[in-house]
C-alpha positions in Angstrom: -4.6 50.3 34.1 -4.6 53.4 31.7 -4.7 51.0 29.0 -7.6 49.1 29.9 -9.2 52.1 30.0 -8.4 53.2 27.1 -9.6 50.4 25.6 -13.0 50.7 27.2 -13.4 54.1 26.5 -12.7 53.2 22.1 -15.3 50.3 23.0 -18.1 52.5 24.2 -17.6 55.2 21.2 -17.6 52.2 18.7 -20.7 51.0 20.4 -22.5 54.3 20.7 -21.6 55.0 17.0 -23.0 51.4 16.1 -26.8 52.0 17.6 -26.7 55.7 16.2 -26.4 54.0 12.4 -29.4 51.8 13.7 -31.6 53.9 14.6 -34.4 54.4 11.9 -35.4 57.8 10.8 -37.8 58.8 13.5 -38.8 62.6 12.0 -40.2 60.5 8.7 -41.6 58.5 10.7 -43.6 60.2 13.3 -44.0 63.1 10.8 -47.8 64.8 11.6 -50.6 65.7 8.8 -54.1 66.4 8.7 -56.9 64.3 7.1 -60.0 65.5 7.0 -62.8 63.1 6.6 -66.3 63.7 4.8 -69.1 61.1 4.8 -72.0 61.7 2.2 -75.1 61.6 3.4 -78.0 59.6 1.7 -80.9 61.0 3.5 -83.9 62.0 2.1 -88.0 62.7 3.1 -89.2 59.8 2.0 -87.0 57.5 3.5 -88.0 57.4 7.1 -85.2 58.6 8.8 -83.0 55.4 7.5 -80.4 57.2 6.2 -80.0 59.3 8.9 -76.5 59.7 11.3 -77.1 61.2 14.4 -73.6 60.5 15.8 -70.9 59.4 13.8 -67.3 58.3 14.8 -64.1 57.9 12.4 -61.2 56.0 14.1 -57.6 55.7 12.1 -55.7 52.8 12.5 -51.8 52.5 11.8 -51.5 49.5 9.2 -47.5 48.8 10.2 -49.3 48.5 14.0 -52.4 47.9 13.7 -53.1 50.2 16.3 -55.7 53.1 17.0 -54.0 56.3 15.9 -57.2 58.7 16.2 -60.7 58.9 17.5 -62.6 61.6 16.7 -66.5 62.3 17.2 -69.1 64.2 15.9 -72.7 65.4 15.5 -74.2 64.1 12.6 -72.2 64.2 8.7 -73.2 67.2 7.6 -69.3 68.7 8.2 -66.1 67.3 7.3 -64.3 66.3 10.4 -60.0 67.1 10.5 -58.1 64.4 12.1 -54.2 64.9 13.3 -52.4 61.6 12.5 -48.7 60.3 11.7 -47.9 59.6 7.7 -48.2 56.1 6.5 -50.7 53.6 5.3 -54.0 53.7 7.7 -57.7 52.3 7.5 -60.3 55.0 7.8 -63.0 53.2 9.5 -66.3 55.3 10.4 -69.0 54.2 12.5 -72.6 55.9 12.4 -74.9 55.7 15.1 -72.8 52.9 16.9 -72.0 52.5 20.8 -68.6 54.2 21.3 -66.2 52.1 19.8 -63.0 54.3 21.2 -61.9 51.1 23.4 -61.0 49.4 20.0 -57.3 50.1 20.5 -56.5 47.1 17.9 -58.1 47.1 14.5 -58.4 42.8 15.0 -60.5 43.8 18.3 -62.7 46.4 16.1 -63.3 43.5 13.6 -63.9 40.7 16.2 -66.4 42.9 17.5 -70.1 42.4 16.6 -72.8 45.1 16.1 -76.1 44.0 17.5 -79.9 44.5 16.0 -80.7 46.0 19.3 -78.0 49.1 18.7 -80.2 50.4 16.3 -83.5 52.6 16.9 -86.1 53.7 14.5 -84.6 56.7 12.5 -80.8 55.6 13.9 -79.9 52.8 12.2 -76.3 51.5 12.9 -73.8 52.2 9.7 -70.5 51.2 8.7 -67.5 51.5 6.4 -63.4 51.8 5.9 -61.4 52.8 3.6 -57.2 51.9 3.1 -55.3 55.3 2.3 -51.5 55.8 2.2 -51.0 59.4 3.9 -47.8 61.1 3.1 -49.2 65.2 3.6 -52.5 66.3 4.6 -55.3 65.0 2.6 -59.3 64.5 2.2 -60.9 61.4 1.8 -64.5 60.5 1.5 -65.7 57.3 2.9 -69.0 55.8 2.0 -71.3 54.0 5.0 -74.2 51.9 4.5 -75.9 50.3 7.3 -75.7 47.0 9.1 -78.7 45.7 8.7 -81.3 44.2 6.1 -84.6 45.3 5.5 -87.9 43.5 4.4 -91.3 45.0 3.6 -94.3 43.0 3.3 -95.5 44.9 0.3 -98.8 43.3 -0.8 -101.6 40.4 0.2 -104.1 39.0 -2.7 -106.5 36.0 -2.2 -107.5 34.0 -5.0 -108.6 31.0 -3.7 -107.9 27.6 -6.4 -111.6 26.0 -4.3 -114.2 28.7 -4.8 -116.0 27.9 -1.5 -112.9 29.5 0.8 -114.0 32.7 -1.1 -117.3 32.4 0.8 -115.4 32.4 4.7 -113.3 36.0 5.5 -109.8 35.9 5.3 -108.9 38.0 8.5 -105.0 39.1 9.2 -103.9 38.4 12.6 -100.2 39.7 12.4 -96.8 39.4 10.7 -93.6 38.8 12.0 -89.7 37.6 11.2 -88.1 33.9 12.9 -84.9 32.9 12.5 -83.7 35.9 13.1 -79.5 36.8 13.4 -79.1 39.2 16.2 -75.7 40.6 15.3 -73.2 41.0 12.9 -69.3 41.6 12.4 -67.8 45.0 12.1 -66.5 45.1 8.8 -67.2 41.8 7.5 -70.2 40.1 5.5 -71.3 37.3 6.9 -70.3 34.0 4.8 -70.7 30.6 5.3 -67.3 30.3 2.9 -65.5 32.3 5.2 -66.9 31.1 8.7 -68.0 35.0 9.3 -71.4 34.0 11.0 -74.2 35.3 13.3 -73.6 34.1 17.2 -77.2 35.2 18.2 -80.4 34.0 17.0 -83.8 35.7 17.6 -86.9 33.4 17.3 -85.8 29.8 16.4 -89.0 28.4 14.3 -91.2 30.6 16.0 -92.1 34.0 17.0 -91.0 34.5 21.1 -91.0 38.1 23.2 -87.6 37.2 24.3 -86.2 39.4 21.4 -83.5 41.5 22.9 -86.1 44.9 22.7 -86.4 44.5 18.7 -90.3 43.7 18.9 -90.9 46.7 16.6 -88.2 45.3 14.3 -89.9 42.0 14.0 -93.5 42.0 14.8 -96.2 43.6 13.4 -100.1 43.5 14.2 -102.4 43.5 11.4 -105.4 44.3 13.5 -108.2 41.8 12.2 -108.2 43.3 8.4 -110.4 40.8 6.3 -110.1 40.6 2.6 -112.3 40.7 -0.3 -111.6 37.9 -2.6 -109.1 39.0 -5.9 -108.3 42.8 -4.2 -104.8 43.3 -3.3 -104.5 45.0 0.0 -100.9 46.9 0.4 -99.8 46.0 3.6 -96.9 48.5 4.1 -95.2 46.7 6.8 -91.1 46.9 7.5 -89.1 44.9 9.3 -85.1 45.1 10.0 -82.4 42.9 11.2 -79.1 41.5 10.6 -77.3 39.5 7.7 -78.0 36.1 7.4 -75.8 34.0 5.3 -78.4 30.7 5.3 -80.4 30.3 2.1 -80.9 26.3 2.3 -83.3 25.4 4.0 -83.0 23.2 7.3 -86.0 21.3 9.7 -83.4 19.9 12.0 -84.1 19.2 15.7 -82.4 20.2 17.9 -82.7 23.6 15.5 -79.6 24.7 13.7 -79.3 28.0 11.3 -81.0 28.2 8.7 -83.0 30.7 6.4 -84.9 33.5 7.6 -89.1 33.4 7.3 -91.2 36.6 7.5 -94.7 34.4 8.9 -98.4 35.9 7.9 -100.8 34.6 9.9 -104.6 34.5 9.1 -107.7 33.0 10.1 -109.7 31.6 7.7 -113.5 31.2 9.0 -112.1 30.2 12.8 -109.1 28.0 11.7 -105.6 30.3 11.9 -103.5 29.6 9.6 -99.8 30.5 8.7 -98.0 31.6 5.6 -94.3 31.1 6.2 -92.0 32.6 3.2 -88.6 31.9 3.4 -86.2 34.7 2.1 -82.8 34.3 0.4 -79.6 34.7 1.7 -80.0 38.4 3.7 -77.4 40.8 2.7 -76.6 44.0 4.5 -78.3 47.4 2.8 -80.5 45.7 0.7 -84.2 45.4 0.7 -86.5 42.3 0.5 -90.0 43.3 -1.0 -92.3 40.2 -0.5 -95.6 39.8 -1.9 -97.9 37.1 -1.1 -101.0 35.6 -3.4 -102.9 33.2 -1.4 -104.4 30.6 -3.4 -105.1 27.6 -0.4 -104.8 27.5 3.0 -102.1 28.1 4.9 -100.1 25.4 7.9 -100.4 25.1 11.7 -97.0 26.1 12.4 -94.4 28.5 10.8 -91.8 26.3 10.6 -93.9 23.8 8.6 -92.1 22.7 4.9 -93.8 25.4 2.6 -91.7 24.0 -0.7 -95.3 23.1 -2.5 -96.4 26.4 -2.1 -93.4 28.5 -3.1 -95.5 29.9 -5.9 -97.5 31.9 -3.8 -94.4 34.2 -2.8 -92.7 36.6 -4.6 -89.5 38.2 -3.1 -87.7 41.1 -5.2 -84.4 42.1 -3.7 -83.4 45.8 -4.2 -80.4 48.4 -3.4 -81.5 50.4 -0.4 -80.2 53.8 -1.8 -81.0 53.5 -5.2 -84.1 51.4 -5.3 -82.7 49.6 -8.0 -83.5 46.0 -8.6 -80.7 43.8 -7.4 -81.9 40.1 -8.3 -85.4 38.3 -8.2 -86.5 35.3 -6.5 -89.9 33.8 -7.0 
């Protein structure tokens, strides 16, 4: 009996002393810093309150988890913000003017979810951006946003008529507005055909409809009856917002399928309303589409009518939203 105890006893030391060799270093592990966060801001007079970040949310996420580490919230980016995480490789990620996001416990949940158009608000547009750090002390990191959306302005509207006797009926603006519309877009990701990353949500489907989620003000504009005179540009002004759109070929299926994106001018001409539908290029997040339009016939009945004989009466510029710089041209 005493030495089948004995036995036991040597058998439970060996095994204690076994898992205590196993164990992995939990003080490196679980070892605390401080990272403190700063977001530069882009805002300036002129721009409308589009750069600015009312409420801005950075949440840490363990790369060995994959898990939400820290959540932190704050007033506006005008402060950096100090966050109390574990060492290790993380992804920053930091959210401005977004619905609270603290529920994302799993970083694949944060980039499953989509940001929709209707999140954002004149003056609080809906921003984004991450950044991979390895922490191993306390450290300060600044993480660039840019917003979700893309942005087109109907800059300018010139007739010069190819037959002189439309000169002699007024050319009268009825209104301007965006179909084919994507309503929301990936956290994190740019949309890609490549890659599958698409828009589930479509507003307006080859023509204009109310049933736009709220975002009327995004997509629709009312040019109150202006009528032209012949060969004088008038500078229409007029801005419009939504998401990413991947499409750039163009598509007249039926039953409708994705396709490009059309900002629609309608008109009359004498009595007879006519439409000008210019299709954009593929729709990138944080850039700017300036379109101009040079009217030299008249327009089609509908606005998803094939427009390919009169592309040369568009011009689209694409730009960087900060900088203003010109990113590509497409006439």
């Amino acid at each position: 009996m005493k030495k089948r105890m004995l036995i036991a006893a040597v058998s439970l030391a060996a095994l204690a002393a076994c898992t205590k060799n196993e164990q992995p270093s939990v003080d490196a592990e679980k070892k605390t810093v401080e990272l403190e966060v700063s977001v530069p801001s882009y805002e300036t007079k002129a721009d409308s309150g589009e750069s600015a970040v009312s409420d801005c949310q950075i949440l840490v996420y363990s790369l060995e988890t994959g898990m939400l580490e820290a959540h932190a919230r704050t007033t506006g980016i005008g402060s950096p913000v100090k966050i109390q995480c574990t060492v290790g490789q993380k992804e920053v990620v930091v959210l401005g003017n977004a619905p609270d996001m603290s529920s994302m416990v799993k970083l694949t949940d944060l980039k499953s979810a989509r940001s929709y158009l209707s999140h954002n608000a004149i003056g609080s547009l809906v921003m984004e951006g991450s950044k991979i750090v390895r922490l191993t002390s306390s450290s300060s990191e600044t993480i660039s946003i840019k917003r979700v959306v893309s942005k087109i302005r109907l800059k300018s509207i010139v007739t010069r008529f190819e037959q002189g006797g439309y000169n002699d009926l007024d050319f009268k603006l009825k209104s301007v507005y965006l179909i084919n519309v994507p309503a929301d877009k990936m956290y994190l990701s740019s949309p890609s055909l490549s890659l599958g990353v698409l828009p589930a949500t479509w507003y307006c489907k080859d023509e204009y409809s109310g049933d736009v989620g709220g975002c009327d003000s995004f997509l629709y504009h009312d040019l109150e009856g202006k009528i032209l005179v012949p060969s004088v540009e008038y500078q229409v002004g007029k801005t419009f917002y939504c998401c990413p759109n991947p499409y750039s070929a163009e598509s007249y299926a039926d039953p409708w399928e994705p396709r490009p994106t059309r900002l629609v001018v309608e008109a009359y001409i004498g009595t007879q309303l006519c439409c000008y539908p210019i299709s954009l290029p593929e729709l990138k997040q944080n850039a700017v589409y300036d379109v101009s339009l040079e009217v030299t016939r008249p327009g089609k009945d509908e606005p998803s009518s094939d427009m390919e004989k009169y592309g040369e009466m568009f011009n689209v510029t694409v730009l960087d939203w900060d900088s203003g710089g010109s990113l590509n041209e497409v006439l």
